[in-house]
One Martini backbone bead per residue (centre of mass of N, CA, C, O) as a GRO file, in nm:
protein
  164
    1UNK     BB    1  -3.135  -9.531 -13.131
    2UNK     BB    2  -2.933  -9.748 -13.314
    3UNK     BB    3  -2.800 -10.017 -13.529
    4UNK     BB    4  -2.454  -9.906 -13.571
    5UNK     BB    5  -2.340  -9.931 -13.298
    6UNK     BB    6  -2.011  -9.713 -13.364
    7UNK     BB    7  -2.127  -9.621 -13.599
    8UNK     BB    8  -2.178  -9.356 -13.756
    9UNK     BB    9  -2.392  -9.203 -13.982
   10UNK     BB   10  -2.203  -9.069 -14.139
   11UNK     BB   11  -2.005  -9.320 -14.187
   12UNK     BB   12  -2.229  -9.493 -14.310
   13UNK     BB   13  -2.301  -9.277 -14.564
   14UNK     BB   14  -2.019  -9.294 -14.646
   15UNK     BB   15  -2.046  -9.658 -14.685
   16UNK     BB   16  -2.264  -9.616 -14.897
   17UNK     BB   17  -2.119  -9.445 -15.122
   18UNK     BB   18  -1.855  -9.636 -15.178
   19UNK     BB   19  -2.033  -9.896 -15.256
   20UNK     BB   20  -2.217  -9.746 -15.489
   21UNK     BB   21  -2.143  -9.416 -15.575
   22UNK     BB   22  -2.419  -9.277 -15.394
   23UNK     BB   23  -2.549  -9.065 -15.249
   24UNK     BB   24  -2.733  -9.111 -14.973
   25UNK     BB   25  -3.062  -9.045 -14.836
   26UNK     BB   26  -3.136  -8.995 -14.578
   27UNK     BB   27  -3.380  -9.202 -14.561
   28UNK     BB   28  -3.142  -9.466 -14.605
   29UNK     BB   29  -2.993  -9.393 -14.339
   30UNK     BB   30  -3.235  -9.410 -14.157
   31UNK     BB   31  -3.285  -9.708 -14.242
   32UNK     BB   32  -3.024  -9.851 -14.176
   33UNK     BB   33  -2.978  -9.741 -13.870
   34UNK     BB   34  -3.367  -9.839 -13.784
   35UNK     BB   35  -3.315 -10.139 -13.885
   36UNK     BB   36  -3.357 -10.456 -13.914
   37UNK     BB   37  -3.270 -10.759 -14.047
   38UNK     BB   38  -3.597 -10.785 -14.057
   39UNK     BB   39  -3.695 -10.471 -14.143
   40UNK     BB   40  -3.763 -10.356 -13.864
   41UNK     BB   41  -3.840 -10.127 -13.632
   42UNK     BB   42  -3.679 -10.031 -13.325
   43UNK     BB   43  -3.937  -9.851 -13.313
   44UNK     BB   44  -4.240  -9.628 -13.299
   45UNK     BB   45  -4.054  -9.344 -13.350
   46UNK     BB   46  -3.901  -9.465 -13.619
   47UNK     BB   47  -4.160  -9.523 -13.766
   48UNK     BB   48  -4.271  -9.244 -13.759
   49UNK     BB   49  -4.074  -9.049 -13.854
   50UNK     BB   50  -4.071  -9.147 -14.131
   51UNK     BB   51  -4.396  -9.104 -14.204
   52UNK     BB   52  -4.384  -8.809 -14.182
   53UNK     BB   53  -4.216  -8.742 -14.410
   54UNK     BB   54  -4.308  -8.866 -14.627
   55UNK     BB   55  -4.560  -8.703 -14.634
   56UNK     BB   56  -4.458  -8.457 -14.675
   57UNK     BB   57  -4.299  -8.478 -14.906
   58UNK     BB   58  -4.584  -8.573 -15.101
   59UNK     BB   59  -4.674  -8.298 -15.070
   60UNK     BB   60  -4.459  -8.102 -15.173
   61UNK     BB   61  -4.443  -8.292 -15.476
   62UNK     BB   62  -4.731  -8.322 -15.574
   63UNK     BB   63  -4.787  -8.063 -15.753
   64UNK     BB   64  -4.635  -8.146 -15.975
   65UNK     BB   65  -4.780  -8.383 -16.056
   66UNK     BB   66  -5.049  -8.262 -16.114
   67UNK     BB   67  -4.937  -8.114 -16.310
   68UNK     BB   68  -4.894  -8.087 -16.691
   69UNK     BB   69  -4.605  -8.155 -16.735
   70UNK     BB   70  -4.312  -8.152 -17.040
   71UNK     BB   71  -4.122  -8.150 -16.789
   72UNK     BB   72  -3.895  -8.249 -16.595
   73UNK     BB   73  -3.983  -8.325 -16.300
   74UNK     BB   74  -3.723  -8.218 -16.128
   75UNK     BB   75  -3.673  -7.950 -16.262
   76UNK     BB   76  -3.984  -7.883 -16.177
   77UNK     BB   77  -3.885  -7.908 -15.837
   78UNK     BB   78  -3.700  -7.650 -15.870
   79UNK     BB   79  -3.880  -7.451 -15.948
   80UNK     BB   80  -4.020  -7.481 -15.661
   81UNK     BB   81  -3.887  -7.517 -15.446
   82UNK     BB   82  -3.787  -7.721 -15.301
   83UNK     BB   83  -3.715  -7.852 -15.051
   84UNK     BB   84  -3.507  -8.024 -14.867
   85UNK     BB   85  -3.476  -8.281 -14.681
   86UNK     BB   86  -3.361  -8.123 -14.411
   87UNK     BB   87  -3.594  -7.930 -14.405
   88UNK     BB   88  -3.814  -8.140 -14.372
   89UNK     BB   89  -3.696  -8.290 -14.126
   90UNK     BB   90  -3.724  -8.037 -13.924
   91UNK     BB   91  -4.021  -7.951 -13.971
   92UNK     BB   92  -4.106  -8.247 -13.836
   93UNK     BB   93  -3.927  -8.348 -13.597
   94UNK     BB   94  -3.801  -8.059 -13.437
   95UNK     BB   95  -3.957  -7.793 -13.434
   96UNK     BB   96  -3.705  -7.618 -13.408
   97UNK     BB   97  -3.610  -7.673 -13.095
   98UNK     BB   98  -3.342  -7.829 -13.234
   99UNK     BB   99  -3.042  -7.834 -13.343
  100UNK     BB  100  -3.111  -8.179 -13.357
  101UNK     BB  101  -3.180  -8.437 -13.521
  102UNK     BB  102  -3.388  -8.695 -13.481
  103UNK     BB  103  -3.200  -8.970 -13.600
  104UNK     BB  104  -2.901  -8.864 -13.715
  105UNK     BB  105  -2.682  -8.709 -13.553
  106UNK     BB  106  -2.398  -8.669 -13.738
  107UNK     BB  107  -2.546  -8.622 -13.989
  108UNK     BB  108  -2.716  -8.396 -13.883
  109UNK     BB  109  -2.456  -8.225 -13.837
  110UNK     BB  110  -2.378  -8.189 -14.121
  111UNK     BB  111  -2.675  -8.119 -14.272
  112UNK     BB  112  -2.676  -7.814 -14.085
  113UNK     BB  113  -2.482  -7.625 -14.166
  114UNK     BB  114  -2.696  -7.445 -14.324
  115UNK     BB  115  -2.876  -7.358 -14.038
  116UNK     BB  116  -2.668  -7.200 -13.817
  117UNK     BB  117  -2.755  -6.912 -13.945
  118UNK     BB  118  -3.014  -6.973 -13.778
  119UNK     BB  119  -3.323  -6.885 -13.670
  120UNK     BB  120  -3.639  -6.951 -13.574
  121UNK     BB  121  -3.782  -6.709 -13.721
  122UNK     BB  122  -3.697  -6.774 -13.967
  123UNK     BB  123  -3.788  -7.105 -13.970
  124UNK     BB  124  -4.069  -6.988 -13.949
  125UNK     BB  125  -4.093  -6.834 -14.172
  126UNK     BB  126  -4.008  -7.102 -14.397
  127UNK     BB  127  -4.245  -7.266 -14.339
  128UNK     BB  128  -4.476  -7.033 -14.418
  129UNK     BB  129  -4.373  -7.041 -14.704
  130UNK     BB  130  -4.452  -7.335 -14.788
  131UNK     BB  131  -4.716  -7.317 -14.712
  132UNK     BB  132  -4.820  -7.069 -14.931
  133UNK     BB  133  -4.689  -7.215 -15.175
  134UNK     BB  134  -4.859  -7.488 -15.155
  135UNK     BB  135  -5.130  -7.344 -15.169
  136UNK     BB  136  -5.084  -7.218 -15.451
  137UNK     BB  137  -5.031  -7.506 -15.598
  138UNK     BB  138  -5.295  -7.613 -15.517
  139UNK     BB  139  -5.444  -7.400 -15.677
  140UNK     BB  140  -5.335  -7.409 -15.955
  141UNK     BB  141  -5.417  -7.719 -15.976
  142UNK     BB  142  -5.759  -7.668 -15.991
  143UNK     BB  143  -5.778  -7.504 -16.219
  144UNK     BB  144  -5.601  -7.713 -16.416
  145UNK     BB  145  -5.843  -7.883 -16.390
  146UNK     BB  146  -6.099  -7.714 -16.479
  147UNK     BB  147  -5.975  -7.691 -16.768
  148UNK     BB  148  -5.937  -8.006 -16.843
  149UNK     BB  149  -6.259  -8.002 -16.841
  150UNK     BB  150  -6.330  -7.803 -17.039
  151UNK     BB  151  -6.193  -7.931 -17.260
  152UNK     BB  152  -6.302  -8.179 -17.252
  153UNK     BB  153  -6.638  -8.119 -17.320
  154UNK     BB  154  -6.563  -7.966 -17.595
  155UNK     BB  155  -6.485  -8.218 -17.722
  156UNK     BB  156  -6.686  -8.383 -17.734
  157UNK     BB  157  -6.881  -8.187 -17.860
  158UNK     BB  158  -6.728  -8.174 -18.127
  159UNK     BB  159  -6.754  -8.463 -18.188
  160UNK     BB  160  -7.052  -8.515 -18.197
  161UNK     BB  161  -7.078  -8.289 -18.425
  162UNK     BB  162  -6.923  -8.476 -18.629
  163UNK     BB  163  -7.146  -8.730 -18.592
  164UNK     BB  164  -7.375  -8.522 -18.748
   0.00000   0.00000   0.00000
């Protein structure tokens, strides 16, 4: 069930795109699809379907954010592979189980395109890998939060000498 009427969420974000000039993400589409004009969310499947996926997105984004990195940050989410937005959603809402992700439609097999040659053992050895990059740079993470306090440490220290 969604709110588009006859027109396919396809080409909703067809005309999304002609609307902005921006081709809108999948959460954009899935989101004007799945609320009504008063903003609020069509049943409450289509409500934890879009808060499982922003959790996860916000999981995996979360890495780069905690890390003090001085170069840009979509670049270096770029450089950790992080999935693209359909990898996340299947992985979330669909749990490999079937080929047509819940709540997508037509749009969700425009983007599904690229994970026809894969089977489902692929698929599952992919969340695997996520999980494995994500806990490695979990544990990067405290690393460097580590170093950041040994670092806070010495310089109090220095400072306190030198004011002595």
């Amino acid at each position: 069930m969604h709110t588009g009427g006859s027109i396919s969420m396809g080409e909703h974000a067809r005309r999304m795109e002609k609307a902005t000039g921006v081709k809108p993400s999948l959460e954009e589409v899935y989101t004007k699809c799945h609320t009504k004009k008063d903003k609020s969310w069509i049943d409450e499947r289509s409500e934890k379907v879009i808060g499982e996926f922003k959790k996860r997105k916000t999981e995996l984004s979360q890495v780069a954010l905690s890390l003090d990195i001085d170069e840009d940050v979509e670049a270096f989410k770029e450089s950790l592979d992080i999935p693209d937005d359909y990898t996340v959603w299947n992985e979330v809402v669909t749990r490999g189980k079937k080929k047509v992700a819940f709540g997508l439609g037509s749009f969700g097999l425009d983007l599904s395109s690229k994970l026809d040659s894969r089977n489902c053992s692929e698929t599952s050895k992919d969340n695997l890998n996520i999980e494995q990059e994500l806990h490695m740079w979990k544990e990067k993470a405290k690393e460097q939060e580590m170093i950041n306090e040994e670092q806070k440490i010495k310089l109090k220290d220095a400072e306190h000498k030198l004011k002595d």
